[in-house]
N, C-alpha and C positions, 0 to 999 in steps of 0.2 A: 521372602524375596526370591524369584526365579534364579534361573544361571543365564538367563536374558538381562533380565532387569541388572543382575547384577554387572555386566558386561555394559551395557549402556552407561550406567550411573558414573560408570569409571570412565566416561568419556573424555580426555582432555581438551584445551579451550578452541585448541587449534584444530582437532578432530570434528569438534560439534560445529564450528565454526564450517570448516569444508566441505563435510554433510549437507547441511542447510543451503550453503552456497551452489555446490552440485547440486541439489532440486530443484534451485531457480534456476539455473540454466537449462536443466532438464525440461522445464515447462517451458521457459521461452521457446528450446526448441522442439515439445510435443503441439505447440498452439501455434506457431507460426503461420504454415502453409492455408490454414483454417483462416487466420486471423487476416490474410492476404485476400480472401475471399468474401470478408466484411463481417465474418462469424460474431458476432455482439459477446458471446461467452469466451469466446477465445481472445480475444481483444482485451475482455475483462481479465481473466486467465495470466496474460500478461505482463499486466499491469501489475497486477498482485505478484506476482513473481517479481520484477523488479523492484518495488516498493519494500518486501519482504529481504532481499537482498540489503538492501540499502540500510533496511533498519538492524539486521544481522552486522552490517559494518560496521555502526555505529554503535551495536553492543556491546562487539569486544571490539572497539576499537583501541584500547592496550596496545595490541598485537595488528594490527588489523593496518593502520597510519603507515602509509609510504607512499613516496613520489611518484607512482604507479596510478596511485588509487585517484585522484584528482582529473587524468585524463580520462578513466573510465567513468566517472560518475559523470562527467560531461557526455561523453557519450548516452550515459543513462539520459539523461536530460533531455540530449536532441530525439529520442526515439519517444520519451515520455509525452514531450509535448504533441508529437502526432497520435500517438495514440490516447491521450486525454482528449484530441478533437474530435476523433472520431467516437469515441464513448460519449462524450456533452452532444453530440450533433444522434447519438441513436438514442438519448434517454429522453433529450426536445420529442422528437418524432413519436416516442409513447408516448409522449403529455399529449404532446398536438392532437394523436389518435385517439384519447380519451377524452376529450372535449368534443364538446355540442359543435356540430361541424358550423352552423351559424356564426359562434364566437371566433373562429379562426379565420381571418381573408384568406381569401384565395390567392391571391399575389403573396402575402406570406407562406402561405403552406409550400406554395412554387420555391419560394425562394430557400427555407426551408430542407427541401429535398433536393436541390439543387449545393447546398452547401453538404451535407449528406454524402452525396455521393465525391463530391470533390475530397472532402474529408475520408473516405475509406481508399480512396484511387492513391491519393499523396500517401496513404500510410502503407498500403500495399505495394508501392514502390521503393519506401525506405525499406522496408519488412527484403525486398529481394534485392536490393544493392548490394553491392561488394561491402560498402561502407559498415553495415550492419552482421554482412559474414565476417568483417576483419575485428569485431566488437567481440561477438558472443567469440570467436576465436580466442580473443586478448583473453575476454574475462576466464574462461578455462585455465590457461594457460597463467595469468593468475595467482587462482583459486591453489592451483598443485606449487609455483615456482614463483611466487611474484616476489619485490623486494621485502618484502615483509615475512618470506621465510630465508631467502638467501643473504641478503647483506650480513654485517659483525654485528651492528646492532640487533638484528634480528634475533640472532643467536644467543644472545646475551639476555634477550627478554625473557623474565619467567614467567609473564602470563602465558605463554602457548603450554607449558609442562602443567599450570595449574589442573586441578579437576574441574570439571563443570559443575559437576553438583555442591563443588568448595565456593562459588561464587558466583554463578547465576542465580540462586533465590533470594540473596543481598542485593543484588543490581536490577533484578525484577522489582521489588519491593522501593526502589529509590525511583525508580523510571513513574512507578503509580503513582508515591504519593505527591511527586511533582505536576504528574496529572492531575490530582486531585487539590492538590495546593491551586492550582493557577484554573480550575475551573470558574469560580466565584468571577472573575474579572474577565478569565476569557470565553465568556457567552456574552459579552457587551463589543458587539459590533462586528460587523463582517471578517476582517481580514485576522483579528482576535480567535475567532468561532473557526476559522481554518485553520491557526497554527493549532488548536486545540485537536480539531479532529484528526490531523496529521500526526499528532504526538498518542492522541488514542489510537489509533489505527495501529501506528509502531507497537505500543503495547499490546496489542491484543495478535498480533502478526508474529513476535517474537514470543509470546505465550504457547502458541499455537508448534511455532516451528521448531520449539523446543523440547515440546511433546512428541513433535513426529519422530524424535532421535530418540527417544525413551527416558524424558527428566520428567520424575513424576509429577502429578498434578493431584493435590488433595480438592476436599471440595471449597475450600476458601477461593483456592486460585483459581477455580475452574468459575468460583459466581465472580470474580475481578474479571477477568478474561471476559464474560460474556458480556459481563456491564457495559467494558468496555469497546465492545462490539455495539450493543447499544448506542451507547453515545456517539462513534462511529455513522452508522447507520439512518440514526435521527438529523445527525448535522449535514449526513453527505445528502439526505432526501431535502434539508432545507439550503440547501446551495442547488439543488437543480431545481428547487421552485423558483428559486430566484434568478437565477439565469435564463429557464423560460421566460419567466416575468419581463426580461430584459430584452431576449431577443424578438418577441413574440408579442409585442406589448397589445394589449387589449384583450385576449383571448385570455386571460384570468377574469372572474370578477372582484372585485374588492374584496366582498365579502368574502368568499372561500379562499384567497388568498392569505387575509387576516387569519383566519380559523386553522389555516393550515399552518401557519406558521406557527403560530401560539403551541399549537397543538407538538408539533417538531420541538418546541421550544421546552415545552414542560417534559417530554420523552427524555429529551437528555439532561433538564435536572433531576430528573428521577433516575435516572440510570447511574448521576455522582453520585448519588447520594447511597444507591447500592455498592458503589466501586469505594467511596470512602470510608 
């Protein structure tokens, strides 16, 4: 073991915690100005930063819980939901462009890109309001001093003095097999199949961000992690068939619709069946 590795491993909860936290705001604000200008990568960029954040919360949330946090995850939310519009309104716009131009009206396609641009215009204005400098400000501000390190309770918590590597690959290990427990039931039906991929995504977003501080990764957790990208991946591709499907109605045909789905459908039982 290095005098790296060994330096990382000693991380405590509240260190690997602020780390983590400080990259996602650090991306928020490396993708902004980009993301202002309708960038499709930075917009995604984003997203994943604050998603990443949130699941970081919710890790050590021990330590993490106070009257603070509630205000800003709302905040998370109002900025989330424009930028989830604008991401659904550019993944349509690829489907649309991959389709036989015949199968798309032209009145849809219009309307199409007319929601498009309304969707990147709204998000590139919340992106430059005060409202969102007083956000990324709070969350900083936060991250270093929020109640959750100053209040007596705070203080009195010994998850923050824990180690990380004393307790993150128990809490890893309970976050999967909960994924993997609740897979069987939830691939049965839409709103099931998203709290699903939402809960893999956490998983494989906090895998990831735990690596980037230096908590090893052997190769068991490295094939869980990917799995769990996988099943990620397969479910996020069959929520934008189906949202095309919805918004865009006709321009699927039956056929390849079905095949597509099936096809999404078998991807991520094949990918629990890797993860568990």
């Amino acid at each position: 073991m290095t005098a790296r590795t060994r330096t990382e491993t000693a991380l405590t909860c509240r260190s690997a915690f602020q780390r983590i936290a400080r990259q996602c705001v650090t991306s928020v604000r490396a993708h902004r100005a980009a993301a202002c200008r309708g960038n499709p990568e930075a917009i995604h960029q984003i997203r994943i930063a604050l998603t990443k954040l949130r699941a970081a919360r919710k890790f050590f949330a021990a330590m993490t819980r106070d009257a603070a946090w509630p205000k800003l995850k709302a905040e998370i939310g109002w900025l989330n939901e424009a930028l989830g519009a604008a991401r659904d309104s550019d993944v349509a716009s690829g489907y649309a462009k991959a389709q036989p131009k015949k199968t798309l009206a032209v009145k849809a396609g219009e309307r199409l890109a007319r929601e498009t641009l309304q969707n990147h215009r709204r998000l590139a204005a919340m992106l430059r309001s005060k409202r969102c400098d007083r956000f990324v400000a709070g969350l900083e501000q936060w991250i270093v001093a929020g109640p959750w390190l100053t209040t007596a309770a705070a203080a009195a918590n010994k998850q923050r003095k824990r180690l990380l590597a004393d307790c993150a690959p128990a809490r890893l290990q309970r976050w999967k097999r909960r994924l993997a427990r609740n897979s069987a039931d939830g691939m049965k039906g839409g709103k099931r199949r998203h709290r699903l991929r939402l809960a893999a995504k956490r998983y494989r977003y906090m895998r990831e961000a735990l690596a980037t501080i230096g908590l090893p990764e052997g190769r068991t957790a490295s094939r869980e992690r990917e799995a769990a990208q996988s099943v990620q991946r397969a479910l996020g591709d069959l929520r934008d068939l189906q949202r095309f499907k919805k918004v865009q109605p006709g321009s699927l045909s039956a056929g390849f619709y079905r095949q597509r789905k099936e096809k999404l459908l078998r991807e991520a039982k094949d990918a629990f069946r890797r993860l568990g």
